[in-house]
C-alpha positions, 0 to 999 in steps of 0.5 A: 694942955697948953703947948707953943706950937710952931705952925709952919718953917719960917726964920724968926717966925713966932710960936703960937700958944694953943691947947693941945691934947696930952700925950700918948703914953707908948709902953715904956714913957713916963709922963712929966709935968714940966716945971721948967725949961730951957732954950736952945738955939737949936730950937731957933735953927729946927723952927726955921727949918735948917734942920728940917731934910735931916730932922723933919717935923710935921707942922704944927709941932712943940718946940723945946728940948730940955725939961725938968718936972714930975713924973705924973704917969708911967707906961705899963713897961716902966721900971726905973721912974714911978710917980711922983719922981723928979726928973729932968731929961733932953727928949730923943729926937722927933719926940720933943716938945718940952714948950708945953705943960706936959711932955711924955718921954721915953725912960731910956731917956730920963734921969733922977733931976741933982738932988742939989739942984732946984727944977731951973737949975735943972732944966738948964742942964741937959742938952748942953751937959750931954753935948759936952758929955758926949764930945769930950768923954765920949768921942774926944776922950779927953784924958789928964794933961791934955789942951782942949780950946772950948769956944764961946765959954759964957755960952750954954754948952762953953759953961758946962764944957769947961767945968767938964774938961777941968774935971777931966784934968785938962788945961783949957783955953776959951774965948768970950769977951772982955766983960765975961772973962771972969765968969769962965775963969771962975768956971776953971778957963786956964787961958781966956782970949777976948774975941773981940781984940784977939786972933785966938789962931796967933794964941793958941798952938798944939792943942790936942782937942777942939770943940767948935760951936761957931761958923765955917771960918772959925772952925777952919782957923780952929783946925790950925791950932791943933797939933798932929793927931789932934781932934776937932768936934763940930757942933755946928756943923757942917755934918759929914759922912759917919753923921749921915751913916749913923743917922740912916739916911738915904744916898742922896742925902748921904751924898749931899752932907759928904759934899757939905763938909768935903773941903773941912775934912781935906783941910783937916787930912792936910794938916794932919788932924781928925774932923768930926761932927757931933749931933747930941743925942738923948742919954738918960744914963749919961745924965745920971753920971752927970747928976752925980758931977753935980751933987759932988760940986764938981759942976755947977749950973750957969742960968742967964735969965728966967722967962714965965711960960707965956714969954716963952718967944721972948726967951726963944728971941733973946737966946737968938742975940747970942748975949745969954751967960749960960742958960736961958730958963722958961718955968712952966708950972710952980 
């Protein structure tokens, strides 16, 4: 099959497109033709390596952790999937690899594709749906009545993430710029700051949740906007101790990612709110109850720009301008 493999850790270094033997099925994975998929700069961060001492992959490896497509094959202790379904899924960590024309995947991991939805529309959803999932529903408990500041809300996680909190009953607050206004408040955004011309920090007060997906300095005036008690998730880091705890990892990364995120944490003890880092992880189950968001018109897909297979580093370089409105899609077979 042919896959875009990434032949060694370099910043912006370029994906080489080879063939590859078909994956290994283990017991409990389906194979899937992949129809399309999407990009992530997660993507970027794992080929240039900023992940590699917590998320080590062996070069060369196949990038891409989003895909909607076929099942074609099923392991011998297979039960929720047979041929011929059409699924979409965000592979679990050290198994992914959907920049290819077949990618196996554990069943745990997969969900029915919206049956509203066609494969671009789906493959733009899972990363992203699951990161909103998991820290607004899971760890932040977003709950009716509440203020939740989402930023970046043209982005591929802001889009799902505000339709996800409005849905939950809050009233949400997002910053993007001027020209993209209208696409979050069509997506439900209550208050909608231009990054470009405000201080979101001189907008915003008592908010109950934060989730931040940009730097060290937005994320420190992000913790000044909550009101005591509140919660701020990181996406973007800087990891902290229960992340290192729940992932295994040894004492001196352990101790190493406790230094990283020491001077965050005692901002957030000193004003009186919660600091947590979330790293997304594969959940077919979530995506299920996702799906059915989707098929109810609750949420809908948000896709910037569709790339053919063979443009695959030109999508990878155009979601690392940070101009993408929603998803970036790569179709990888018809």
């Amino acid at each position: 099959m042919k896959a875009f493999l990434v032949d060694k850790y370099k910043k912006k270094g370029a994906l080489r497109l080879a063939n590859v033997p078909e994956p290994e099925l283990q017991d409990n994975d389906v194979l899937v033709r992949v129809h399309a998929t999407a990009v992530n700069l997660l993507d970027s961060k794992v080929r240039d390596g900023e992940f590699k001492l917590i998320l080590p992959y062996r070069p060369p490896f196949v990038l891409g952790h989003d895909v909607a497509g076929t099942v074609v094959k099923t392991g011998p202790k297979v039960r929720r999937f047979k041929v011929g379904d059409e699924v979409y899924a965000r592979p679990r960590d050290h198994r992914v690899g959907t920049f290819a024309e077949f990618i196996g995947v554990n069943e745990a991991d997969v969900a029915l594709k919206p049956k509203n939805l066609n494969m671009v529309e789906a493959a733009s959803i899972p990363l992203v749906g699951l990161t909103a999932w998991q820290a607004l529903v899971e760890v932040g408990k977003v709950k009716r009545g509440q203020k939740v500041f989402i930023q970046a809300g043209s982005g591929g996680v802001g889009t799902f993430a505000i339709q996800l909190a409005k849905h939950l009953g809050a009233a949400v607050a997002t910053t993007t710029s001027a020209k993209n206004a209208e696409l979050v408040k069509g997506l439900g955004a209550d208050v909608v700051i231009d990054y470009k011309a405000q201080d979101f920090e001189k907008v915003l007060s008592g908010y109950d949740l934060v989730l931040n997906s940009q730097d060290r300095k937005t994320l420190e005036k992000s913790l000044r906007v909550l009101r005591p008690g509140g919660q701020l998730i990181s996406i973007s880091g800087p990891p902290d101790p229960a992340f290192a705890k729940a992932l295994g990892l040894n004492l001196f990364l352990k101790l190493v990612l406790r230094l990283l995120s020491r001077g965050v944490r005692k901002k957030a003890k000193n004003l009186g709110v919660r600091y947590s880092f979330l790293f997304m992880r594969a959940q077919g189950r979530q995506l299920s109850e996702i799906a059915s968001l989707i098929e109810s018109g609750v949420i809908r897909p948000v896709v910037d720009t569709v790339f053919p297979f063979e443009k695959t580093g030109d999508a990878l370089a155009y979601v690392e301008t940070g101009r993408a409105k929603g998803k970036v899609i790569i179709t990888v077979a018809d």
